[in-house]
C-alpha positions as CSV (number, residue, x, y, z in Angstrom):
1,X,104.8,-32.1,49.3
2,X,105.9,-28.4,48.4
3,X,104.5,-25.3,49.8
4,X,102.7,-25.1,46.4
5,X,101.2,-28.2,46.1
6,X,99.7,-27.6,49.7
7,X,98.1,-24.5,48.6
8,X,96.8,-26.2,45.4
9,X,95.7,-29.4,47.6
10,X,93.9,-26.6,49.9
11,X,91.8,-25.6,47.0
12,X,91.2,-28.8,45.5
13,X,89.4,-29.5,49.6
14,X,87.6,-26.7,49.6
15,X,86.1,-28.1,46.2
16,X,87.8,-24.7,44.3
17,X,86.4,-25.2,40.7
18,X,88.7,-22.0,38.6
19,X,91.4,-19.7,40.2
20,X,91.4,-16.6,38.1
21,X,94.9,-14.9,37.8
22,X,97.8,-13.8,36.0
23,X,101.7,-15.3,36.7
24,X,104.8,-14.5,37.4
25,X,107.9,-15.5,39.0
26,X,106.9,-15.3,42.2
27,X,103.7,-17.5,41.9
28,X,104.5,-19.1,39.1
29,X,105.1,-22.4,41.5
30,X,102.1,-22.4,42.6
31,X,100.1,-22.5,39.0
32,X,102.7,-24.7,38.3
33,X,101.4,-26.9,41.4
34,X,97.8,-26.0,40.0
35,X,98.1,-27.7,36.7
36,X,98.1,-31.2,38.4
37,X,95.0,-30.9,39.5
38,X,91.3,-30.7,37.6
39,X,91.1,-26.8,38.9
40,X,90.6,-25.0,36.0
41,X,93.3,-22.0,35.6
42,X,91.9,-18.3,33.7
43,X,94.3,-16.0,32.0
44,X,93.4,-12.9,32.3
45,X,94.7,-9.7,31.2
46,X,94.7,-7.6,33.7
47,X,95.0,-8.4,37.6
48,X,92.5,-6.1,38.5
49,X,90.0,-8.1,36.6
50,X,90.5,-11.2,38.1
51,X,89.0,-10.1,41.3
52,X,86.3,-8.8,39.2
53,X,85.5,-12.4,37.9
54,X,86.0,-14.1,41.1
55,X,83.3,-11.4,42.1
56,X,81.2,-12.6,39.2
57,X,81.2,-15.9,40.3
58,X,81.0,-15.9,44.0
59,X,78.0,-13.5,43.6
60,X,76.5,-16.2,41.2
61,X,77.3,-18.9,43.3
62,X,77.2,-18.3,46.5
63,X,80.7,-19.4,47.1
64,X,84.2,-18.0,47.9
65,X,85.6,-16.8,44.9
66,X,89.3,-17.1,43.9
67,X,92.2,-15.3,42.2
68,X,95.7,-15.5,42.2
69,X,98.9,-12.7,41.0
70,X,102.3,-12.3,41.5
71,X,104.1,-9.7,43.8
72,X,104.9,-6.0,43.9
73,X,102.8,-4.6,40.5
74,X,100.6,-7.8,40.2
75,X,99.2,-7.8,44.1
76,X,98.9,-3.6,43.5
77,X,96.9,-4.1,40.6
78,X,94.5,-6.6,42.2
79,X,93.8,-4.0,45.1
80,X,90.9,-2.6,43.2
81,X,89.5,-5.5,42.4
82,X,89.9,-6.4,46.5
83,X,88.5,-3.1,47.8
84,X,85.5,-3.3,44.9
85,X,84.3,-7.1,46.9
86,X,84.9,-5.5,50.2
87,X,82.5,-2.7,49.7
88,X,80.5,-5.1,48.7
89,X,80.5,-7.8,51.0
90,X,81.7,-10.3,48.3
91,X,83.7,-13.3,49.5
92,X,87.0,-14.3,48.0
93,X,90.2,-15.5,48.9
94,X,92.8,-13.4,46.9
95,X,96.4,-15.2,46.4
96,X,99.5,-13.2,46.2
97,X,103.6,-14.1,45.4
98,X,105.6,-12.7,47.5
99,X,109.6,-12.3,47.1
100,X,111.4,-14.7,49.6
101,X,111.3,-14.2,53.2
102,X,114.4,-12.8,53.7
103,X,114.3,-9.5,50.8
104,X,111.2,-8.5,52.5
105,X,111.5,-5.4,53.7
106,X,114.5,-4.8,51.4
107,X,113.1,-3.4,48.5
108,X,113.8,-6.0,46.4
109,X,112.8,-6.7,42.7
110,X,108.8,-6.5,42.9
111,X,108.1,-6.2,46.5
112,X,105.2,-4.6,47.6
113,X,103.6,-4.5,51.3
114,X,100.6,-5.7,49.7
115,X,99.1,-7.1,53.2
116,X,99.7,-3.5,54.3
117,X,98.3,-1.9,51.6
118,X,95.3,-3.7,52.1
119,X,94.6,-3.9,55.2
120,X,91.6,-1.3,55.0
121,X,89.6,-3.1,52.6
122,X,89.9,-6.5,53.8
123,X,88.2,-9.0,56.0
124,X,91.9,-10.4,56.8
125,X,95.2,-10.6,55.8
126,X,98.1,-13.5,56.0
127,X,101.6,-13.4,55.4
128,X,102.7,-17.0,55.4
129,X,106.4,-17.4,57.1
130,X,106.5,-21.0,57.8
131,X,105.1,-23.9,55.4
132,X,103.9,-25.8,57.9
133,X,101.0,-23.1,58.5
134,X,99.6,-23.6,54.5
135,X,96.7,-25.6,55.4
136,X,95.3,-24.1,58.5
137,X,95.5,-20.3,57.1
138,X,94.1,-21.7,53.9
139,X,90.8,-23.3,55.8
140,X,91.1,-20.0,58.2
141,X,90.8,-17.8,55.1
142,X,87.9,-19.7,53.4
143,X,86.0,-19.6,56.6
144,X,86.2,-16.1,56.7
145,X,85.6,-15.0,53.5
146,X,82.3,-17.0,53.4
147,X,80.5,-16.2,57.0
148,X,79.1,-13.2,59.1
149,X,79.6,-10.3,56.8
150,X,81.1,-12.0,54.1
151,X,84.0,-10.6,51.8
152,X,87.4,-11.1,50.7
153,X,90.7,-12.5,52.6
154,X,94.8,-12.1,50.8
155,X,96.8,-14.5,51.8
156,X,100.7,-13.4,50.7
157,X,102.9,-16.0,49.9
158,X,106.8,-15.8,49.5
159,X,108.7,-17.8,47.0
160,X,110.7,-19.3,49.1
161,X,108.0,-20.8,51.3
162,X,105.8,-22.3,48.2
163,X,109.3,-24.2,47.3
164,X,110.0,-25.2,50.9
165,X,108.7,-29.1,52.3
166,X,105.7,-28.9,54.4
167,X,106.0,-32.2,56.8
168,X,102.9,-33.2,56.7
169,X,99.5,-31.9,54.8
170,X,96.3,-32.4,57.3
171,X,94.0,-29.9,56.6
172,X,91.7,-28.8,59.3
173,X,88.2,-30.1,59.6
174,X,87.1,-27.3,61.7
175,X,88.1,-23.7,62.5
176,X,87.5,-22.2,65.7
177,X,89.3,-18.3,66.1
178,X,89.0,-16.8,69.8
179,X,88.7,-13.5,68.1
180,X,86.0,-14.1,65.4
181,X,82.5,-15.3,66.5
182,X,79.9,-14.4,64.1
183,X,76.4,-14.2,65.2
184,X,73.9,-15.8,62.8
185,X,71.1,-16.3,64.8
186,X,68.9,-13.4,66.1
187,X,68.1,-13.0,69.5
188,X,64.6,-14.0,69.9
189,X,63.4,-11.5,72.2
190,X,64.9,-8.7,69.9
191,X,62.9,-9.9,67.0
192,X,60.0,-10.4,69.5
193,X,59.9,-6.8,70.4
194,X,60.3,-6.2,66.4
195,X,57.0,-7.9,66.1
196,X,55.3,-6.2,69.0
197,X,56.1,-3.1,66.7
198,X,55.2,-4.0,63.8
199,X,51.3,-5.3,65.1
200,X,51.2,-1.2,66.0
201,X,52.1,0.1,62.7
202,X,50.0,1.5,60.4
203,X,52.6,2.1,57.3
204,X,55.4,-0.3,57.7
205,X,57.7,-0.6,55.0
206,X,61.3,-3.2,54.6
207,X,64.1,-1.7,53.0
208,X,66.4,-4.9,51.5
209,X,70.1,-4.5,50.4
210,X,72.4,-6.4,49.1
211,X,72.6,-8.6,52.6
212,X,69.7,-10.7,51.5
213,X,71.8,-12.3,48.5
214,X,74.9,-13.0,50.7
215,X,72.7,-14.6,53.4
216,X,70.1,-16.7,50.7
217,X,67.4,-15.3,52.1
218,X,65.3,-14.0,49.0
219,X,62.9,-16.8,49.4
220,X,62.1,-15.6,53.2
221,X,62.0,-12.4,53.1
222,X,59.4,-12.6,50.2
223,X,57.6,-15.1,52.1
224,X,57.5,-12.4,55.4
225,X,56.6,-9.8,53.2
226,X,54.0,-11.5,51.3
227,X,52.4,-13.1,54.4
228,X,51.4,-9.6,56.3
229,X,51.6,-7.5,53.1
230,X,54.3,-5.2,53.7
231,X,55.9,-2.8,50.5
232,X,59.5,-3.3,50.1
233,X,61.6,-1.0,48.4
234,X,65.4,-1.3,48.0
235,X,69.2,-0.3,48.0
236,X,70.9,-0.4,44.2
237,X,72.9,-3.5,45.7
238,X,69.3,-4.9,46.6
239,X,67.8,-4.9,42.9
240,X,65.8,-8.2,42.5
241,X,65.2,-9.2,46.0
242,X,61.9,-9.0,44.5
243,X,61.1,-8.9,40.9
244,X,60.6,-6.2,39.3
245,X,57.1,-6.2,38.8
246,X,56.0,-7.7,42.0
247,X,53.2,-6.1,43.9
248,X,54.9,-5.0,46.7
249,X,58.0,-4.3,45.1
250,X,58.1,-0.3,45.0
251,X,62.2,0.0,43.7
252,X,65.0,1.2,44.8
253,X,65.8,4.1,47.4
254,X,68.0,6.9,47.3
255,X,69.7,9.8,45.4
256,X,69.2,8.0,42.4
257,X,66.3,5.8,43.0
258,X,62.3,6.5,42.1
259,X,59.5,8.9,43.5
260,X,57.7,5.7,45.2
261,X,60.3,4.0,47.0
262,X,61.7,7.4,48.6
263,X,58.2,8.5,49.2
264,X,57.7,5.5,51.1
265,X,60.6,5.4,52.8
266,X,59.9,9.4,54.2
267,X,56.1,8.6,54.8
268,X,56.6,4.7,56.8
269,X,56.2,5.0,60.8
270,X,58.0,1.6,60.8
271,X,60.8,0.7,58.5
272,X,63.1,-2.5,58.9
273,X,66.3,-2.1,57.4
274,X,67.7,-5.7,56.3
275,X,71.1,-6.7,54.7
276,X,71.6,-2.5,54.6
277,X,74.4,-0.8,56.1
278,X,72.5,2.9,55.6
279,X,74.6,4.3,53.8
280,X,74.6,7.6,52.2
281,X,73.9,7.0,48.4
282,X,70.5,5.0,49.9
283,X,70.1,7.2,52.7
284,X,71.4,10.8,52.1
285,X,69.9,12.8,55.1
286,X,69.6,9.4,57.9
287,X,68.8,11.5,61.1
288,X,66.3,13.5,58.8
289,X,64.3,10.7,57.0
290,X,64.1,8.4,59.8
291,X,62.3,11.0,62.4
292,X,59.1,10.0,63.8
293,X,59.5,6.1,63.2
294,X,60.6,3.1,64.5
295,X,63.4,1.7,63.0
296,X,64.6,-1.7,63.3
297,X,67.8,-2.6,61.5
298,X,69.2,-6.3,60.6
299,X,72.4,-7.0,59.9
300,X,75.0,-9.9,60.3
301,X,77.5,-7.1,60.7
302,X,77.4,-5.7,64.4
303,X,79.4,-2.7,63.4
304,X,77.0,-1.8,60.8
305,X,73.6,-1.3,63.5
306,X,74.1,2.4,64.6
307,X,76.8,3.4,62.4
308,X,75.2,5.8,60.6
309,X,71.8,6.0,62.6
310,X,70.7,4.8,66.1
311,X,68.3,1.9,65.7
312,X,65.1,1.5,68.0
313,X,65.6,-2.2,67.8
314,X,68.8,-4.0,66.6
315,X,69.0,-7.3,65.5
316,X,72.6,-8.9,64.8
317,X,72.1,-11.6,62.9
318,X,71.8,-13.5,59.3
319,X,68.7,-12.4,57.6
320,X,67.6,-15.3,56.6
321,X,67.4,-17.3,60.2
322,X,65.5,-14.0,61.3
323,X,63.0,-14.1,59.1
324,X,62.6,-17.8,59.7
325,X,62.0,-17.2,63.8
326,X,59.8,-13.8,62.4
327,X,57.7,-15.7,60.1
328,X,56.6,-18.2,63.4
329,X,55.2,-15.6,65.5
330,X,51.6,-14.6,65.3
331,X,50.7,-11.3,64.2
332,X,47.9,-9.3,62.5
333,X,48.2,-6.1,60.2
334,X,46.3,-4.2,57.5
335,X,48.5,-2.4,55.4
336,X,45.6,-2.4,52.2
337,X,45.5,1.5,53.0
338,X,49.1,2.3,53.2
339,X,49.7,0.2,49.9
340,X,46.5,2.3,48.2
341,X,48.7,5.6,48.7
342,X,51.8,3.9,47.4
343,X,50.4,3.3,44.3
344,X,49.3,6.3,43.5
345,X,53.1,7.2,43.6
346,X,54.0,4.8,40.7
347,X,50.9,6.6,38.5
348,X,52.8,9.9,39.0
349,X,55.1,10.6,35.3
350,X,58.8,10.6,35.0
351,X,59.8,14.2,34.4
352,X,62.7,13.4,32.6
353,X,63.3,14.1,29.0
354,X,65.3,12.6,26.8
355,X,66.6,13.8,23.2
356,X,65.2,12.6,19.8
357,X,68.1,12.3,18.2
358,X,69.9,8.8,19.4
359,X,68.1,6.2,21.3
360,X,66.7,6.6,24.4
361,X,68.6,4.9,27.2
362,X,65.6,4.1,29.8
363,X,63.5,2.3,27.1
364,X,66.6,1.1,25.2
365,X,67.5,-1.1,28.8
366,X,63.0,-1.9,29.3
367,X,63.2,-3.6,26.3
368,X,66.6,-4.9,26.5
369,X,66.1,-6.7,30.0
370,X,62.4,-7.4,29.2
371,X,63.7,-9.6,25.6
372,X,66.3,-11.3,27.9
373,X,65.7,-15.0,29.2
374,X,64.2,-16.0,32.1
375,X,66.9,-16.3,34.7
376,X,69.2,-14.1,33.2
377,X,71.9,-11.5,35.1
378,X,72.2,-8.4,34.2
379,X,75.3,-6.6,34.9
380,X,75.4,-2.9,34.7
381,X,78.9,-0.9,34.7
382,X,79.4,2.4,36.4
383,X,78.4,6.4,35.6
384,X,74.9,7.0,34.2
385,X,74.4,3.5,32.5
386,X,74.1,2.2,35.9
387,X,71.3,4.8,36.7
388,X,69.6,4.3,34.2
389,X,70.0,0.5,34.6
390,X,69.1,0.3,37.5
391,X,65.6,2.7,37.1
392,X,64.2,0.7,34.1
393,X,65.7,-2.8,34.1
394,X,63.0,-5.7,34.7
395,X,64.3,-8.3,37.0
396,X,62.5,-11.3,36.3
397,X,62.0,-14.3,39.2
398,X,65.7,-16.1,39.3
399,X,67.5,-13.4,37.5
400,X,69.9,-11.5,39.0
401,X,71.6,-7.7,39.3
402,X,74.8,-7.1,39.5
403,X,76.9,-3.9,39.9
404,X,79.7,-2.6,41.9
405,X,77.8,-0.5,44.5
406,X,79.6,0.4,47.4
407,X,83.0,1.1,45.5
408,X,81.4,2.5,42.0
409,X,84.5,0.6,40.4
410,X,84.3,1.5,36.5
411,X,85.2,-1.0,34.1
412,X,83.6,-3.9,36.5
413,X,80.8,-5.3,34.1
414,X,82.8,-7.2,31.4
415,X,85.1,-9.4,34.1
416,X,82.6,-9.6,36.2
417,X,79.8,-11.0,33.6
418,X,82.6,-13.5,32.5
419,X,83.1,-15.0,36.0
420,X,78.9,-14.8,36.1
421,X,78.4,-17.3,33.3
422,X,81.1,-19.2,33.5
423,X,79.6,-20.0,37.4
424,X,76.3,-20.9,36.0
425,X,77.0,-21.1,31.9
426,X,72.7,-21.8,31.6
427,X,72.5,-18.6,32.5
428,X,72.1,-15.9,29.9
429,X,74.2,-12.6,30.7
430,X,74.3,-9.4,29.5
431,X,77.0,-6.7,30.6
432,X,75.7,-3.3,29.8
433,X,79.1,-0.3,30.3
434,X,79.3,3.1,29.3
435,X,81.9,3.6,26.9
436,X,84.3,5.0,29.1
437,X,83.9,1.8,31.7
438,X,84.2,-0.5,28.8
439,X,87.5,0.8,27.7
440,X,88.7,0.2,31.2
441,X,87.9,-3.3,31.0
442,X,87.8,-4.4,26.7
443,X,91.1,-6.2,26.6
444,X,89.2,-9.0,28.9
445,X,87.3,-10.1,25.3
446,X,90.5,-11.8,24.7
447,X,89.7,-13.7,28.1
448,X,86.1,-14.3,26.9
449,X,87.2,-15.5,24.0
450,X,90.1,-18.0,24.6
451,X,87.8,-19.0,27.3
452,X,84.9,-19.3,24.5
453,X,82.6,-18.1,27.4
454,X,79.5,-16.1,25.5
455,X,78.2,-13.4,27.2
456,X,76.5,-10.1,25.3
457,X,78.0,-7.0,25.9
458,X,76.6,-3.7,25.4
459,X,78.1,-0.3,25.1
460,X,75.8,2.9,25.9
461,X,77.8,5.6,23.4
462,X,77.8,9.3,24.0
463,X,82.1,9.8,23.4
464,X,82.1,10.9,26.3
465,X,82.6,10.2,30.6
466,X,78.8,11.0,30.6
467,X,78.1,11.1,34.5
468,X,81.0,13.6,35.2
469,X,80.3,15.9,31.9
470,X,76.1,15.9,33.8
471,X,78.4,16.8,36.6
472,X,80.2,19.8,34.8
473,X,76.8,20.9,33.3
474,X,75.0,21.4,36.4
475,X,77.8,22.4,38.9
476,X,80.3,24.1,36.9
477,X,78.7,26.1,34.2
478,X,79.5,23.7,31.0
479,X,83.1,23.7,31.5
480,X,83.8,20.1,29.7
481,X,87.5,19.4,31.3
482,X,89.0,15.6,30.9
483,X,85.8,13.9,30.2
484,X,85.8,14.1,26.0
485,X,86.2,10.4,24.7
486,X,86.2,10.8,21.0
487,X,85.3,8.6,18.4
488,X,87.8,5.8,19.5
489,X,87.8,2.7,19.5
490,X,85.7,2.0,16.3
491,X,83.6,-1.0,18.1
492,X,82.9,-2.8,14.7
493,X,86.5,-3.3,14.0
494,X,87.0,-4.2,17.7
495,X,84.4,-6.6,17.6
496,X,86.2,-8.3,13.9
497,X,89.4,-8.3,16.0
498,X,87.9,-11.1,18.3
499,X,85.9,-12.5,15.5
500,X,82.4,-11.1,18.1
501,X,79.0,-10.5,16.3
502,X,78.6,-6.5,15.6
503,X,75.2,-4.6,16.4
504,X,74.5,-1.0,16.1
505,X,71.2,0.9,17.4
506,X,71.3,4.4,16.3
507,X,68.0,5.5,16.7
508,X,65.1,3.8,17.6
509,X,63.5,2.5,14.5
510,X,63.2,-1.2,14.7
511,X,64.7,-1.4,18.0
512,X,62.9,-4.3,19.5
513,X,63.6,-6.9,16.9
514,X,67.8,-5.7,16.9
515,X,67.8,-6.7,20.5
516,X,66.2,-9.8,19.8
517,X,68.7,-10.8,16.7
518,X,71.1,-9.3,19.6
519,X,70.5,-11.7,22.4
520,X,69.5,-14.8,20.3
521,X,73.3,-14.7,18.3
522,X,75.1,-17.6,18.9
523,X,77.7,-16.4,20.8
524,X,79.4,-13.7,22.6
525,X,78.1,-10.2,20.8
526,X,78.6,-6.7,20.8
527,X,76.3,-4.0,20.7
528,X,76.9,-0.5,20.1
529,X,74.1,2.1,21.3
530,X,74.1,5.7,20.6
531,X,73.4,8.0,23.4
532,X,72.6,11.6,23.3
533,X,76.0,13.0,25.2
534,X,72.6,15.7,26.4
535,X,70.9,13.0,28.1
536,X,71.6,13.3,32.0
537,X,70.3,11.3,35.0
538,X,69.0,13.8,36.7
């Protein structure tokens, strides 16, 4: 057996299902290796996008997701797609050629330090010298990638060792690391003394990010919520933790979230912080906000708990065992009053305005999420169609949110809606990019369609990069530098080039029904939406 058949063995233990990737010389062995096996192989067309579809469907799933490119300018342009899954806790195990063992450090023909160059924005690197070690870094990686804080693992492989003999393939049953213990179970008296807390107060509110999806714990923590009547409100990378319309659900926190949720979270004298690192596009003024209350934060990530702020009671652990041992222990609380002066909140009107003259883009994405199917994910790009996206879109129960949060990666929506439904193809998705993201990112329709995967795309069109233009408005006096689109591409043409149904909403007569004929094509579809470039966030 060669050093790329061990790697491709590896995957077919760990039950691999598709390896997203583009070839080249220097891993061209190892798809070669691939193609014996029932993995199914995605050509994409762009590297940076395959870690976007692994993203796809590891968020989807559950499960690790997996690319593969070749050295030097491949690996490079697959660190974007690395460092948008690290900032969001995403596991995959990323696969990179290398040039043979003995150029490295030469500057040979396409080398690239890639474990170097990533070694910020990853959970852990390998650069395999010695055949032999294929299958243990192989079941190391995967173990990684998938527990404690999950997120993504490169593995660097040189030419010369995928073509070597490996004497014998045993792949490990276990992995035990000296240097990597990950706490999943929360110490008992921690989340005891959590509960003693939480008996005392008199407006306790959760706050659930993204860390409730890695972990599987939506069903708990609605159960714990639900069973002492506690509001929750949430980060952007914790959209549908509840759905939308839920009772307690009071949306998302932050610079960009809504009057109720921030409300809450400056008016709570208890607020538990679960699956959230904190951060400052949730939390912008930490040491301000969370004066005069009790603040007890979960994560699986020790290094997260007092990175930003000191809790009053940390609990390391996976959120989804802690709500388990929470959920046991006996406690009484009235929070009827507390939810009373919440909703009053969600009464109050949205002051912002938007023009007359194109279609509005808050009710455009009500109607659009509110038409989709049960179960659906919804995929929002970056710059102000992710605002707005994520203010008005209706999560239903099962459907899912996705977005690149921590990294605000443009031109993430398309690759990553691809690897979404083809993880869970019963799914209905819907990628919704601004024009500028989606011209970061439209080459993958060839991808979609060679694939025939069917997802609906829509583009939000004002001709131009609309969050930085707001940007210019506001800070630097209307001074429109770099951010003017134009009128190209013409979408309907683009859409004939890859034989994709064509809709355009330019006002908003009969809008309802066109997103109906939208969703219900057969097949992938396009849809172009014109956007007042005046319409800000803000």
């Amino acid at each position: 057996m060669t050093g790329s058949e061990a790697m491709a063995k590896c995957l077919e233990m760990e039950k691999v299902e598709v390896v997203y990737g583009y070839p080249g010389v220097a891993i061209a062995n190892f798809f070669d290796s691939l193609g014996a096996t029932g993995i199914r192989q995605v050509l994409v067309r762009t590297e940076q996008n395959a870690g976007h579809m692994a993203s796809g469907y590891a968020r989807t799933l559950g499960r690790v997701g997996v690319c593969a490119v070749t050295s030097g300018p491949g690996a490079l342009n697959l660190v974007t797609g690395i460092a948008t899954a690290y900032a969001d806790s995403i596991p995959l195990v990323c696969i990179s050629g290398q040039v043979d063992s003995d150029l490295i450090g030469s500057d040979g023909f396409q080398e690239a330090d890639v474990t170097g160059a990533c070694e910020s924005i990853v959970k852990y690197s390998y650069l395999i010298k010695n055949v032999n070690d294929i299958p243990r870094v192989f079941r190391e990686a995967f173990y990684i990638a998938n527990t404690g804080r999950r997120g993504p693992v490169l593995i660097d492989v040189p030419i010369d060792v995928q073509r070597a003999e490996i004497k014998s393939f045993e792949y490990p049953a276990e992995v035990s690391l000296r240097t990597y213990k990950p706490t999943v179970k929360g110490h008992i008296q921690q989340i005891k003394k959590a509960m003693s807390e939480l008996k005392r107060a008199k407006r306790p509110l959760i706050c659930a990010g993204g860390g409730i999806f890695l972990s599987g714990a939506k069903k708990e923590l609605r159960s714990f919520a639900e069973q002492h009547k506690i509001p929750v409100v949430h980060t952007m990378m914790g959209i549908g933790v509840l759905p939308t319309d839920h009772e307690l659900n009071f949306g998302m926190v932050g610079n960009n979230g809504g009057m109720a949720a921030n409300k809450a979270m400056q008016e709570c004298d208890m607020l538990i912080m679960v699956g959230a690192r904190v951060a400052d596009r949730a939390v912008a003024n930490p040491d301000t906000i969370l004066e005069n209350k009790v603040l007890v934060h979960m994560d699986v990530d020790p290094a997260e708990i007092g990175k930003n702020v000191g809790p009053t009671i940390p609990i390391v652990g996976d959120a989804k065992h802690i709500f388990e041992d929470a959920s046991e222990l006996e406690i009484s609380i009235d929070t009827s009053a507390w939810l009373g002066h919440l909703r009053e909140y969600r009464k109050l009107p949205n002051p912002l305005k938007f023009s007359d003259k194109a279609v509005n883009p808050a009710v455009f994405i009500a109607l659009l999420s509110q038409n989709m199917a049960d179960r659906s994910t919804y995929v929002a790009d970056v710059g102000q169609n992710q605002i707005w996206s994520c203010r008005n879109v209706n999560v239903r129960d099962g459907g899912r949110f996705f977005t690149s949060g921590g990294m605000g990666t443009m031109g993430y929506a398309i690759p990553c809606a691809i690897g979404a439904k083809m993880a869970d193809e019963t799914r209905q998705v819907v990628a919704v990019c601004g024009d500028g993201g989606f011209q970061m990112s439209m080459m993958e329709f060839a991808t979609m369609k060679e694939e025939n995967v069917s997802i609906k795309v829509v583009v939000l069109r004002n001709n131009f990069l609309g969050l930085v233009r707001e940007y210019q408005h506001y800070s630097l006096n209307d001074r429109y530098e770099m951010v003017r689109l134009g009128s190209y591409p013409k979408l309907e043409d683009l859409a004939n080039a890859y034989d994709i149904s064509y809709f355009r909403a330019s006002n908003m007569e009969g809008l309802d029904d066109l997103i109906r004929q939208f969703l219900d094509e057969d097949g992938a579809s396009l849809m172009e939406v014109i956007v007042d470039p005046a319409d800000t966030v803000k």
